[in-house]
C-alpha positions in Angstrom: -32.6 -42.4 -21.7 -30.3 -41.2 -19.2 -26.1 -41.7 -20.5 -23.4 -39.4 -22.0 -23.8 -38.8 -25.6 -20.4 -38.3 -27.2 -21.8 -37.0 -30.3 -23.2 -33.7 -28.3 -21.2 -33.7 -24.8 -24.4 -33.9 -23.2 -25.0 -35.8 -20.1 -28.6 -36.8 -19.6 -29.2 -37.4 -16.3 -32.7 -38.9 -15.2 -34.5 -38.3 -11.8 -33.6 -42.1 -10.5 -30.0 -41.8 -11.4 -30.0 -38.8 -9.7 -31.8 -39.9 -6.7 -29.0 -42.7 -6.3 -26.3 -40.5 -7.4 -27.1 -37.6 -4.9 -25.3 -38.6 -2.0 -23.9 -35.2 -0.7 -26.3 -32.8 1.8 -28.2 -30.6 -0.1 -29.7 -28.6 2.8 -27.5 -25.4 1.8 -28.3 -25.8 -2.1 -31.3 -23.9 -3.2 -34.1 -25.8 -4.9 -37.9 -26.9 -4.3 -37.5 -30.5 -5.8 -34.5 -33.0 -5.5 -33.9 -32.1 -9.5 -33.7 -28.6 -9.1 -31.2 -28.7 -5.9 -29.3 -31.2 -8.3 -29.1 -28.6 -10.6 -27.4 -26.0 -8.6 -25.3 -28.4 -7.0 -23.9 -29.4 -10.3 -23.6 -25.6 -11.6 -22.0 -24.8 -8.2 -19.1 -27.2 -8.7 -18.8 -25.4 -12.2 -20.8 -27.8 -14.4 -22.9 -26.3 -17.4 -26.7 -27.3 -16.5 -28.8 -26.8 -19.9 -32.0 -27.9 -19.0 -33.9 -28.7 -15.8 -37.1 -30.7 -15.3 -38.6 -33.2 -12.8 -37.9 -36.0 -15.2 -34.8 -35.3 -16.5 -31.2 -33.2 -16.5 -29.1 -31.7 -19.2 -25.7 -31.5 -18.6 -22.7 -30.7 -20.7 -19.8 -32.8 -18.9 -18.3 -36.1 -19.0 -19.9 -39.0 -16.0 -17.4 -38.9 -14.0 -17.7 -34.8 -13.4 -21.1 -35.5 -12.4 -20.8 -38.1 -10.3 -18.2 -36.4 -8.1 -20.0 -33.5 -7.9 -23.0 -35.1 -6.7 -21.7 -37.8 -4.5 -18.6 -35.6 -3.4 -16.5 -39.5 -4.6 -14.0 -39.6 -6.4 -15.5 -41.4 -10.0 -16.6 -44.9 -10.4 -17.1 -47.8 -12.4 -21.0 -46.8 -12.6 -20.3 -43.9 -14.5 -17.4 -45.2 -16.7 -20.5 -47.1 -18.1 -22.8 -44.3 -18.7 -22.6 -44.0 -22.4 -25.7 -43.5 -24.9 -25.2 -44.4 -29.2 -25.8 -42.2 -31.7 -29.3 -41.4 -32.2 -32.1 -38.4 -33.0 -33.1 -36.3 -30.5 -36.4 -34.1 -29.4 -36.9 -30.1 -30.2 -36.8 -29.4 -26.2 -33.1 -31.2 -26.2 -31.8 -29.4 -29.8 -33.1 -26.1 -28.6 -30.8 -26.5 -25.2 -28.3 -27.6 -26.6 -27.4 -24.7 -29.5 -26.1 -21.5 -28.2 -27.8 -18.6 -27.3 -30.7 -21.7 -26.2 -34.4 -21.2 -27.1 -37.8 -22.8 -26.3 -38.8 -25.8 -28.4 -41.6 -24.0 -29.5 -39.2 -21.6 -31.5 -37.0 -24.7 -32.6 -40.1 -26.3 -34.4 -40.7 -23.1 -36.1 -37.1 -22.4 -37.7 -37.7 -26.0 -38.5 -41.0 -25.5 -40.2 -39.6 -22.1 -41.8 -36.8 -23.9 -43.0 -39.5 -26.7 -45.1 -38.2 -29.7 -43.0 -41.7 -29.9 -41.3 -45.1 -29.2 -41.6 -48.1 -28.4 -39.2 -51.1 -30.6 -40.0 -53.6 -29.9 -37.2 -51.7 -30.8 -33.7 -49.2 -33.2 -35.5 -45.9 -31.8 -36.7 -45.1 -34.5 -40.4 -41.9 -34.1 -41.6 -41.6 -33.3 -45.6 -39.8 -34.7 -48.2 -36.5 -32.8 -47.3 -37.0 -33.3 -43.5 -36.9 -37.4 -44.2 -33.1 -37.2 -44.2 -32.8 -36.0 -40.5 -36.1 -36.6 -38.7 -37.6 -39.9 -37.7 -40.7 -40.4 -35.5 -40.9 -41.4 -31.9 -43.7 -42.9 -30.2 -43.9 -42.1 -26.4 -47.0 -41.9 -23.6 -49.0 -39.2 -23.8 -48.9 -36.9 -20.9 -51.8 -34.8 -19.4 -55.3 -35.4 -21.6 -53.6 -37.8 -23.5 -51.8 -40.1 -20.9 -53.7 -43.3 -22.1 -52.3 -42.8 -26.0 -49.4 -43.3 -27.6 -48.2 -40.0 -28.9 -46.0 -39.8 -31.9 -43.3 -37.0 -32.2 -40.4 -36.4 -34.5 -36.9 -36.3 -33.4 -34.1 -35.0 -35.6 -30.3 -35.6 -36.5 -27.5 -33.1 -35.3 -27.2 -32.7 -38.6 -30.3 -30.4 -38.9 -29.1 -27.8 -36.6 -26.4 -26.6 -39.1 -29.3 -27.1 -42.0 -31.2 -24.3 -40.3 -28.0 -22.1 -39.2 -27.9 -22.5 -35.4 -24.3 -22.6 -33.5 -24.0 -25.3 -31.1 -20.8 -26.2 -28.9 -19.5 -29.4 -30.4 -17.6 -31.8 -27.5 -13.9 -32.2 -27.5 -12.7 -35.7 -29.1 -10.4 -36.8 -26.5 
């Protein structure tokens, strides 16, 4: 899902929008991929990057910030657009998004810790008490598991003050 969430701040930006939003030279920005010289580019013009892969960029700022920075245009109708609804989100986005950041690994375990999950073989099942923030995703499985379904769960903002973590909540404007 790439859009700005107003509920977090959070721009996510995925690797086609990118690839159609990059229209600046990159050959002075450092980077390997097209994601990762994205990246700097937007923390060069004074963005906050939160998370970097090939599929996807976390960025706390508004469409329009992005889209200038990477085109080097002034904002668009495109990104005036560029909105997501309310919804649950994955331990790898939560755990970027709270301040000081850690690795979803640790999110699922302050999760666990906390009783709103258990660990039942390679499958993560919410409890009782996780039911009123979690719900399950289904997604394609990656590596070994590319030809099944897998199912993961995803989790309300609400959870990160359940557990105690400090997170920078946007500006209402």
């Amino acid at each position: 899902m790439s859009g700005y969430d107003p509920s977090t701040g959070v721009f996510e930006l995925i690797a086609s929008k990118v690839q159609r939003w990059l229209l600046r030279d990159t050959a002075y920005v450092d980077g390997n991929t097209t994601m990762e010289r994205a990246a700097n580019l937007l923390a060069q013009e004074g963005l906050d990057v939160l998370f970097v892969s090939e599929s996807h960029l976390l960025i706390r700022a508004r469409p329009g910030a992005i889209w200038t920075a990477l085109s080097g245009q002034p904002s668009t109708r495109e990104d005036r657009d560029d909105y997501t609804g309310p919804r649950h989100y994955s331990p790898t986005y939560l755990a970027h998004l709270v301040e000081p950041q850690m690795s979803a690994k640790a999110f699922n375990k302050l999760l666990e810790k906390a009783g709103l999950m258990w660990r039942d073989g390679e499958q993560w099942e919410m409890t009782a008490e996780g039911r009123s923030y979690a719900e399950y995703a289904i997604s394609p499985g990656k590596g070994i598991y590319r030809d099944e379904q897998v199912r993961s769960l995803h989790w309300s903002l609400d959870v990160l003050d359940v557990i105690g973590l400090k997170w920078r909540k946007p500006n209402r404007e």
